[in-house]
CHARMM-style PDB file with segment names, atoms N, HN, CA, C and O in Angstrom:
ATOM      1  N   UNK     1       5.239  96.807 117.108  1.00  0.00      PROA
ATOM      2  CA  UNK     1       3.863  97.232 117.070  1.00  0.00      PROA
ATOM      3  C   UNK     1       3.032  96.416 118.059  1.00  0.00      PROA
ATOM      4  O   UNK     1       1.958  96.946 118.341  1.00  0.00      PROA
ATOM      5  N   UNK     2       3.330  95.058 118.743  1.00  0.00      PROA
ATOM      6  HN  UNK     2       4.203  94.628 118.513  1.00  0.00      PROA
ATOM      7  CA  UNK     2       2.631  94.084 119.337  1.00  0.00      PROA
ATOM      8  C   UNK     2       2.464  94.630 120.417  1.00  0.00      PROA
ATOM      9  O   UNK     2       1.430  94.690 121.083  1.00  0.00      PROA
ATOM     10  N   UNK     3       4.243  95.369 120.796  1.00  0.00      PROA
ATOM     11  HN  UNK     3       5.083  95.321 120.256  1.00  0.00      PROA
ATOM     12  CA  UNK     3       4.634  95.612 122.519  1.00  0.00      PROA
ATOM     13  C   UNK     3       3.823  96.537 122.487  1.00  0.00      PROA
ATOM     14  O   UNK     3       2.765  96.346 123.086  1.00  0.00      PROA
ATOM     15  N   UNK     4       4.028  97.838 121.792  1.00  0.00      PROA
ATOM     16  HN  UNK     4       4.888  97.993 121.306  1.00  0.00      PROA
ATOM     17  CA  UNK     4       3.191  99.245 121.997  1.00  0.00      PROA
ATOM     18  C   UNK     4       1.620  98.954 121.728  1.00  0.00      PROA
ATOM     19  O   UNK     4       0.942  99.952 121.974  1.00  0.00      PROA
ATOM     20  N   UNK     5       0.915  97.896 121.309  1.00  0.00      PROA
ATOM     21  HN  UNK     5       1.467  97.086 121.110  1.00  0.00      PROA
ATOM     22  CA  UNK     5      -0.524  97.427 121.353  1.00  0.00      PROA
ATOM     23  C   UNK     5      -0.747  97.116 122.793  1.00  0.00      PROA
ATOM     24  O   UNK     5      -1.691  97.563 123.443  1.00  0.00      PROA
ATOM     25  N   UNK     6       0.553  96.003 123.438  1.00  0.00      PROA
ATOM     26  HN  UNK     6       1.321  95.640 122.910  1.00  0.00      PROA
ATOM     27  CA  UNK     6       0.012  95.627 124.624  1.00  0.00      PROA
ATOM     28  C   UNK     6       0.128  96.626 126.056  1.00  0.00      PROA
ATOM     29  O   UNK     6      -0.494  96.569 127.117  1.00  0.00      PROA
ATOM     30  N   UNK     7       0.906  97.292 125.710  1.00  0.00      PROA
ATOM     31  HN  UNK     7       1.411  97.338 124.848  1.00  0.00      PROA
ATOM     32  CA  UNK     7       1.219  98.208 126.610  1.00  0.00      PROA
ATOM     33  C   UNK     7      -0.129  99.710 126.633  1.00  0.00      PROA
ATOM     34  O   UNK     7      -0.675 100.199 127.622  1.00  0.00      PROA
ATOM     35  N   UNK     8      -0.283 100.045 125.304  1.00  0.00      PROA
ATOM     36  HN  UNK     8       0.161  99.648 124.501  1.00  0.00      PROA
ATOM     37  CA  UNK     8      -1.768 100.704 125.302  1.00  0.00      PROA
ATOM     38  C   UNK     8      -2.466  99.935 126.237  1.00  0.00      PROA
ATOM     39  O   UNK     8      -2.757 100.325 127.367  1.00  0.00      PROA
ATOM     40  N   UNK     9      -2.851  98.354 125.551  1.00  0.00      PROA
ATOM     41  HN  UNK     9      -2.614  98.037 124.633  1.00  0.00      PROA
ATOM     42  CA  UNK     9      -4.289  98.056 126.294  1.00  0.00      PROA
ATOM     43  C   UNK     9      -3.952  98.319 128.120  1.00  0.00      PROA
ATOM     44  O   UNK     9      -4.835  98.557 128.945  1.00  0.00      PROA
ATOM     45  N   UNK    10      -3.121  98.251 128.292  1.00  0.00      PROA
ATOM     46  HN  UNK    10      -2.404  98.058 127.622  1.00  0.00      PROA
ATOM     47  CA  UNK    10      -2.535  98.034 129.966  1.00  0.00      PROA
ATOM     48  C   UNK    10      -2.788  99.066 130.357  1.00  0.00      PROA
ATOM     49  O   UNK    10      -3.233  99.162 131.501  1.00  0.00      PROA
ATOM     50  N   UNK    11      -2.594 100.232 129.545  1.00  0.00      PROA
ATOM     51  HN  UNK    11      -2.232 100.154 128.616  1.00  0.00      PROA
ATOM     52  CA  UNK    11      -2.304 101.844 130.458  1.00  0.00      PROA
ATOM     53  C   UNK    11      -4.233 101.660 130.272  1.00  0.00      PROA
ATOM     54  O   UNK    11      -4.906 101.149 131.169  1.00  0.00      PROA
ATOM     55  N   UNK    12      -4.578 101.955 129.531  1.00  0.00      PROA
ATOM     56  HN  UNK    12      -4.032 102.370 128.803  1.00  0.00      PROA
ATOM     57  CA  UNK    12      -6.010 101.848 128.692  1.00  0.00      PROA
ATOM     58  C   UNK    12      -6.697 101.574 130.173  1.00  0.00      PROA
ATOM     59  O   UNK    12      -7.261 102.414 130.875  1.00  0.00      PROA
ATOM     60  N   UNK    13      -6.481 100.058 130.480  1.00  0.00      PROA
ATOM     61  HN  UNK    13      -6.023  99.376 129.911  1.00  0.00      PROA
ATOM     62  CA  UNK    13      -7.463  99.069 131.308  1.00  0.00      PROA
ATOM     63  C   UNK    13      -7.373 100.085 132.751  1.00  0.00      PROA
ATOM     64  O   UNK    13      -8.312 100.654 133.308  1.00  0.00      PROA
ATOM     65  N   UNK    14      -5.687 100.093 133.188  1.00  0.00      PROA
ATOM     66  HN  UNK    14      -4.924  99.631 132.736  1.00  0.00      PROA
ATOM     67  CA  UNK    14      -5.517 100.625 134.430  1.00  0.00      PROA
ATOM     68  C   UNK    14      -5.804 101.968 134.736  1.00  0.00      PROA
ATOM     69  O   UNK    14      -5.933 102.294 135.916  1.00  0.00      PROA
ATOM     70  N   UNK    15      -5.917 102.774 133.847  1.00  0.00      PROA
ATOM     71  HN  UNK    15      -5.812 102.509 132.888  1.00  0.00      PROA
ATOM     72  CA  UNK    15      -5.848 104.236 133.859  1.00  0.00      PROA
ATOM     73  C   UNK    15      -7.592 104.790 133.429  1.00  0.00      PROA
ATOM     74  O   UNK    15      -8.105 105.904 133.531  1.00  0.00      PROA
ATOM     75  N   UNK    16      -8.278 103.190 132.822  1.00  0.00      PROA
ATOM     76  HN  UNK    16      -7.861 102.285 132.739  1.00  0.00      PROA
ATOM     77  CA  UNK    16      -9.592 103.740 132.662  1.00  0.00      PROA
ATOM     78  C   UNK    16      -9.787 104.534 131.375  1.00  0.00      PROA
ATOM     79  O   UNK    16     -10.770 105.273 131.325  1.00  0.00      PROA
ATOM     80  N   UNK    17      -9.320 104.495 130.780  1.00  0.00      PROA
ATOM     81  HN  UNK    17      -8.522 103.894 130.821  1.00  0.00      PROA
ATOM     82  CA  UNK    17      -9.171 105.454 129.420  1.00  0.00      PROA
ATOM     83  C   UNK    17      -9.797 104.531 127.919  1.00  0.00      PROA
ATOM     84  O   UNK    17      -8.984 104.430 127.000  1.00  0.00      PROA
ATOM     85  N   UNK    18     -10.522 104.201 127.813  1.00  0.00      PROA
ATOM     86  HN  UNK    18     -11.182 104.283 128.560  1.00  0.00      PROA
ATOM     87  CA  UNK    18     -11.130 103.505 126.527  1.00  0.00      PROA
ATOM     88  C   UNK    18     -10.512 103.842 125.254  1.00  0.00      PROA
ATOM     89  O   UNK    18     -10.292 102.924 124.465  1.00  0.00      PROA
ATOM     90  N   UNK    19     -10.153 105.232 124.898  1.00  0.00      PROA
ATOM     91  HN  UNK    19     -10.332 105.979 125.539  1.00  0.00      PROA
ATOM     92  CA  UNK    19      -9.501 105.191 123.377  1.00  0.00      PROA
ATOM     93  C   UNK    19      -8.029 104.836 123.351  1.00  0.00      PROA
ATOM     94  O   UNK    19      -7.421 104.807 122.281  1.00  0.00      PROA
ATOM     95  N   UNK    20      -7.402 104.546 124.587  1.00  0.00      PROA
ATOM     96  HN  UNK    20      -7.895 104.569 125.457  1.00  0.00      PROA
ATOM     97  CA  UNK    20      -5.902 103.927 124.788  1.00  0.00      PROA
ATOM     98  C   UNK    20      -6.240 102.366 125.221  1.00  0.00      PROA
ATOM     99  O   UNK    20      -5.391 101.493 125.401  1.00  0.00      PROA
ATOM    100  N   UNK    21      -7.633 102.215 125.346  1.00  0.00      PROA
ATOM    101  HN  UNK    21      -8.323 102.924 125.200  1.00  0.00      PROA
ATOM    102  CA  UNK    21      -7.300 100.505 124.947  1.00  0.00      PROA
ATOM    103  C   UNK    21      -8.211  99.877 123.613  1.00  0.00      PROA
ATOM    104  O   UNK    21      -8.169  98.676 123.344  1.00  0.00      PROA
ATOM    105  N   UNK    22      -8.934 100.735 122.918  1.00  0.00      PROA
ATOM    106  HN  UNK    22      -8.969 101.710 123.136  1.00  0.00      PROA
ATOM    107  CA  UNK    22      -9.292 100.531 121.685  1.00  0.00      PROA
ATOM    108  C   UNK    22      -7.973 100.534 120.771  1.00  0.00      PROA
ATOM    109  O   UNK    22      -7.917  99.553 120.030  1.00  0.00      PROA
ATOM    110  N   UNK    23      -6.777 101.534 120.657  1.00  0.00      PROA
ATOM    111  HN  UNK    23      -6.823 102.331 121.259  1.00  0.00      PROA
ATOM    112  CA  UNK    23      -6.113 101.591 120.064  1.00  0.00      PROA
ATOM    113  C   UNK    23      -5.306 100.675 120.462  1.00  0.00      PROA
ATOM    114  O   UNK    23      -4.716 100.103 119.545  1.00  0.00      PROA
ATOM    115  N   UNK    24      -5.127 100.416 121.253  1.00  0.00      PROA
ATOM    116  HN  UNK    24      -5.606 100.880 121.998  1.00  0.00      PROA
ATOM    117  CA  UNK    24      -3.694  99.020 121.915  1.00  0.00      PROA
ATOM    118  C   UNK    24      -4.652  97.798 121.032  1.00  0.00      PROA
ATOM    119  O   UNK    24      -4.108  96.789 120.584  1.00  0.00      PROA
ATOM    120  N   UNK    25      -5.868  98.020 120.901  1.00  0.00      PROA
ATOM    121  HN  UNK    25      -6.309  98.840 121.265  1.00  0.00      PROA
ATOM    122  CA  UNK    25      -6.317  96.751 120.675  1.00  0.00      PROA
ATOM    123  C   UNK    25      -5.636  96.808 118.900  1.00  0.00      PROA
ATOM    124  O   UNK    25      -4.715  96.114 118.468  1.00  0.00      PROA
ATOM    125  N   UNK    26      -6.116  97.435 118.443  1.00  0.00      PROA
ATOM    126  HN  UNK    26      -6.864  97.998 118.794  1.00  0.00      PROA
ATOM    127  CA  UNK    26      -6.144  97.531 117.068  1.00  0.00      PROA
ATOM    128  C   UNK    26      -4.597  97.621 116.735  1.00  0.00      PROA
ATOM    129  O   UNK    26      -4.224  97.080 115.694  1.00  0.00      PROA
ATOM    130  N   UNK    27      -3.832  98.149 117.396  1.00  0.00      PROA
ATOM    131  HN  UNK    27      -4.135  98.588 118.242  1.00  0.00      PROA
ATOM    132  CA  UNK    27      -2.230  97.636 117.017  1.00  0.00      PROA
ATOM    133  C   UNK    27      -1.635  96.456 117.458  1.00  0.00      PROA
ATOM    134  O   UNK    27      -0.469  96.250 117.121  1.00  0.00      PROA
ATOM    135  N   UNK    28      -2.152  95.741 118.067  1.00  0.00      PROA
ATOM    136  HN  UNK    28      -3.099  95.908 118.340  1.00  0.00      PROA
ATOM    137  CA  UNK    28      -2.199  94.509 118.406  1.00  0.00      PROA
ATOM    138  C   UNK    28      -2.668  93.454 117.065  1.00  0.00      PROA
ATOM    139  O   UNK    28      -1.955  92.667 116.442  1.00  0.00      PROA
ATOM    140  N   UNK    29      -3.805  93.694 116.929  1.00  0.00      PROA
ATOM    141  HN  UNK    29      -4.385  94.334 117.434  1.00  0.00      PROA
ATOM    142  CA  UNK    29      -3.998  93.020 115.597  1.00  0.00      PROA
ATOM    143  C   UNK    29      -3.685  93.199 114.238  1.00  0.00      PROA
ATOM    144  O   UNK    29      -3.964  92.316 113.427  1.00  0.00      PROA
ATOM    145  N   UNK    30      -2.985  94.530 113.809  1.00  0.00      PROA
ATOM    146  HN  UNK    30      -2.759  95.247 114.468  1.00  0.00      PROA
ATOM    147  CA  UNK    30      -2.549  94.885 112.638  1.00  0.00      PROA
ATOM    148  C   UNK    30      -1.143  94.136 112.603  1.00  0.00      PROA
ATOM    149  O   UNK    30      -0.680  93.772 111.522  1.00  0.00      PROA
ATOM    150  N   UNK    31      -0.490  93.918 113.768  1.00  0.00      PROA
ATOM    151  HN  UNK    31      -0.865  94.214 114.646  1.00  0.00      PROA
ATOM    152  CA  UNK    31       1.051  93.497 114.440  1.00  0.00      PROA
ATOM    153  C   UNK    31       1.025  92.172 114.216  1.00  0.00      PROA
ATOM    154  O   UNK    31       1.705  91.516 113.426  1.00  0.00      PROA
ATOM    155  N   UNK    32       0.051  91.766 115.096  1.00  0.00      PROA
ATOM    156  HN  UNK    32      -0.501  92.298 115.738  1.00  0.00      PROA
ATOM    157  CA  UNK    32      -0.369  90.231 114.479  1.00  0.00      PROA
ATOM    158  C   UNK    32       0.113  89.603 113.021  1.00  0.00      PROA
ATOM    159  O   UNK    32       0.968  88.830 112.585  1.00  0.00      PROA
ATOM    160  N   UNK    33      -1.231  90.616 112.436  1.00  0.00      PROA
ATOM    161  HN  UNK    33      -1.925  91.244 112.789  1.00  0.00      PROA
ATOM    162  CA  UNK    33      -1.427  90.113 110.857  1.00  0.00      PROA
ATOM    163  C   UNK    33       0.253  90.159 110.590  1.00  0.00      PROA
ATOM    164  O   UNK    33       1.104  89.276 110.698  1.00  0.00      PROA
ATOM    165  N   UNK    34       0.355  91.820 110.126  1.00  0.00      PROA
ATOM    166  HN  UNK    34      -0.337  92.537 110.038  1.00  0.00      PROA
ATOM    167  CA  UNK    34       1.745  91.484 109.847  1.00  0.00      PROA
ATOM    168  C   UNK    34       2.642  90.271 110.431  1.00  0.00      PROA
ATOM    169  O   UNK    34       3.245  89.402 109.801  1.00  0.00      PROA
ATOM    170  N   UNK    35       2.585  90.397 111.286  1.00  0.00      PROA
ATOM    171  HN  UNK    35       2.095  91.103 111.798  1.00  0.00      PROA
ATOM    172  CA  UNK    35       4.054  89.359 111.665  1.00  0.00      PROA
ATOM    173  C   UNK    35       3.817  87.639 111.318  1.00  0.00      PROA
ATOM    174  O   UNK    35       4.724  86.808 111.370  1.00  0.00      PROA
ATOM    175  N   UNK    36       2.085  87.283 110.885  1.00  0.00      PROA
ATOM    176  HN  UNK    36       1.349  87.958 110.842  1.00  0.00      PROA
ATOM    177  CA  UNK    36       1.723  86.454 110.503  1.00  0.00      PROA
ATOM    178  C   UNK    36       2.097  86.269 109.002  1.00  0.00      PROA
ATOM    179  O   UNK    36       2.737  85.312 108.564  1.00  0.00      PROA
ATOM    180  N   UNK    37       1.613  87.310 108.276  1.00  0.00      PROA
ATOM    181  HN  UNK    37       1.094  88.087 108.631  1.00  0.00      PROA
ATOM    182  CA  UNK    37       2.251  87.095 106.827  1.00  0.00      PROA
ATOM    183  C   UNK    37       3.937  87.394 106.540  1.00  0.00      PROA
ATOM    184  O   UNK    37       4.595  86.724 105.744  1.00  0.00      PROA
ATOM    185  N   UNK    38       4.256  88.050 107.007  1.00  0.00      PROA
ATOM    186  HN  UNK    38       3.722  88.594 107.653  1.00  0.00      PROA
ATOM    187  CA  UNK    38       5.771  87.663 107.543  1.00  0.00      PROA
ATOM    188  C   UNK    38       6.613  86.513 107.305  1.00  0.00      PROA
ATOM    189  O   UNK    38       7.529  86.307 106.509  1.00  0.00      PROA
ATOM    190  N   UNK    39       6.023  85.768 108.266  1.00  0.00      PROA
ATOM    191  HN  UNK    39       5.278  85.935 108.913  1.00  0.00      PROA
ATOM    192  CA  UNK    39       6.422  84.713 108.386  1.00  0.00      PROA
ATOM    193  C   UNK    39       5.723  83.345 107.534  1.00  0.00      PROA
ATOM    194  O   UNK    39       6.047  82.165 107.666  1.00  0.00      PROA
ATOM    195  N   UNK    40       4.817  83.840 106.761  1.00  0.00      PROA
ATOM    196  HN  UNK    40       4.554  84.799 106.655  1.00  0.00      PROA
ATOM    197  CA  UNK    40       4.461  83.039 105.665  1.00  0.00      PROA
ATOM    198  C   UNK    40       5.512  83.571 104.475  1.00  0.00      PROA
ATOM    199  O   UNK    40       5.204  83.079 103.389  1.00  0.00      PROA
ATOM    200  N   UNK    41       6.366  84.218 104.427  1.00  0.00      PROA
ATOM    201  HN  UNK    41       6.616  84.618 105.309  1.00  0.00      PROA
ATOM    202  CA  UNK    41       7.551  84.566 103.681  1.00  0.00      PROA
ATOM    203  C   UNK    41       6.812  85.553 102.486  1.00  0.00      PROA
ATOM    204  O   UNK    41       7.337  85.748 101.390  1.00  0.00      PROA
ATOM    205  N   UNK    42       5.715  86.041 102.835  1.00  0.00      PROA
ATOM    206  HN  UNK    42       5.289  85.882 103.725  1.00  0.00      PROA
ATOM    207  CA  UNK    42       5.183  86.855 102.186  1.00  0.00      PROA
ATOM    208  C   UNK    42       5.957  88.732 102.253  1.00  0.00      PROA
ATOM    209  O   UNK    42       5.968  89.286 103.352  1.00  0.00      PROA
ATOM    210  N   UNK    43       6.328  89.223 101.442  1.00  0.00      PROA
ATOM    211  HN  UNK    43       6.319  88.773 100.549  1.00  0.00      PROA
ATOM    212  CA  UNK    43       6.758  90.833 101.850  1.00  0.00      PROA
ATOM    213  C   UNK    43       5.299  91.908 102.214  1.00  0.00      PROA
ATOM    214  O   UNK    43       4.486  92.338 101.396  1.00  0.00      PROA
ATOM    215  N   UNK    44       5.318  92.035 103.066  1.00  0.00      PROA
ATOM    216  HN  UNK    44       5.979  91.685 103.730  1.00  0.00      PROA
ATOM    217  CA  UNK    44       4.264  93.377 103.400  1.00  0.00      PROA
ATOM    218  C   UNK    44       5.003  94.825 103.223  1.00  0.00      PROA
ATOM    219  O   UNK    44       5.869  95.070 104.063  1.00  0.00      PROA
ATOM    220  N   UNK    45       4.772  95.737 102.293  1.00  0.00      PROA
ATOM    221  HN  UNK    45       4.069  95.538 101.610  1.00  0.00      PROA
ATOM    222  CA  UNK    45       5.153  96.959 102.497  1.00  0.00      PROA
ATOM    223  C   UNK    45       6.875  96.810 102.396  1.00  0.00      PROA
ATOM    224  O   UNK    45       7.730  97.363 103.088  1.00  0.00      PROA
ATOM    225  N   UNK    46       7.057  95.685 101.074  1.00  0.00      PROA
ATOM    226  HN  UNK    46       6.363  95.236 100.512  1.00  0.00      PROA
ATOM    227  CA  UNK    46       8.352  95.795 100.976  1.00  0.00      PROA
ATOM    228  C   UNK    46       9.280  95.029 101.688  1.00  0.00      PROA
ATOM    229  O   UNK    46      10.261  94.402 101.290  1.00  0.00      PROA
ATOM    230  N   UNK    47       8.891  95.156 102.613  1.00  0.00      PROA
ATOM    231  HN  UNK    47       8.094  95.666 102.937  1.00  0.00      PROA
ATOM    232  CA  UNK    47       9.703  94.018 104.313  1.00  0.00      PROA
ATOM    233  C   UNK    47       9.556  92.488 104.582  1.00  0.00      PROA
ATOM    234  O   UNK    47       8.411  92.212 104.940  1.00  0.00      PROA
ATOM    235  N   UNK    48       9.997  91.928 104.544  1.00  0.00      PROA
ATOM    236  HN  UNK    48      10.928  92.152 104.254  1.00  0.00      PROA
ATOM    237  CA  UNK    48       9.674  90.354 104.869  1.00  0.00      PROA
ATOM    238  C   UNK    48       9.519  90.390 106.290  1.00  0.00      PROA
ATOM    239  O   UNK    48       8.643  89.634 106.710  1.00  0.00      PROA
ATOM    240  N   UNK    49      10.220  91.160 107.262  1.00  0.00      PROA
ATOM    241  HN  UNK    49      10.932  91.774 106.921  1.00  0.00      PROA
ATOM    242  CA  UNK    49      10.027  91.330 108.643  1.00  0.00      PROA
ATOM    243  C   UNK    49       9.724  92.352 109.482  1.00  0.00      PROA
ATOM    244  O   UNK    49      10.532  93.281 109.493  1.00  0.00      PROA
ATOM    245  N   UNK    50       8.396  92.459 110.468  1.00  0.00      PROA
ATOM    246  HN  UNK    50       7.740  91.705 110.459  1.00  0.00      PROA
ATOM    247  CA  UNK    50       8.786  93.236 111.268  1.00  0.00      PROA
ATOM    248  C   UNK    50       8.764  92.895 112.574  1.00  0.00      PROA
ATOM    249  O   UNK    50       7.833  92.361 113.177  1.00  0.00      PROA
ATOM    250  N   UNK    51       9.938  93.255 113.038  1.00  0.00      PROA
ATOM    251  HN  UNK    51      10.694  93.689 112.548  1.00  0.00      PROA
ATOM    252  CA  UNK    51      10.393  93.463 114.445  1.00  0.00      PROA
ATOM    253  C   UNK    51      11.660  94.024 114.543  1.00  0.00      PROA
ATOM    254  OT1 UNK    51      12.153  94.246 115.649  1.00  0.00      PROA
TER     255      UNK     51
END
């Protein structure tokens, strides 16, 4: 979810397109969180991991 956030914001920035780098943004930070509580050994949605 981090890669496909950062790769939105990229097409987003270069291509000029604002709702493909609003959304890169916002899967970027949902990716975050998750992979932050994650690794606090917390389960999100069942999963201890995503990647």
């Amino acid at each position: 979810m981090i890669v496909l956030g950062l790769v939105l914001l990229v097409l987003g920035l270069l291509l000029k397109i604002s709702i493909l780098w609003t959304i890169g943004l916002v899967l970027l930070v949902i990716g975050a969180v998750l992979v932050l509580m994650g690794s606090m050994g917390r389960a999100v949605g069942g999963r201890r991991h995503y990647f």
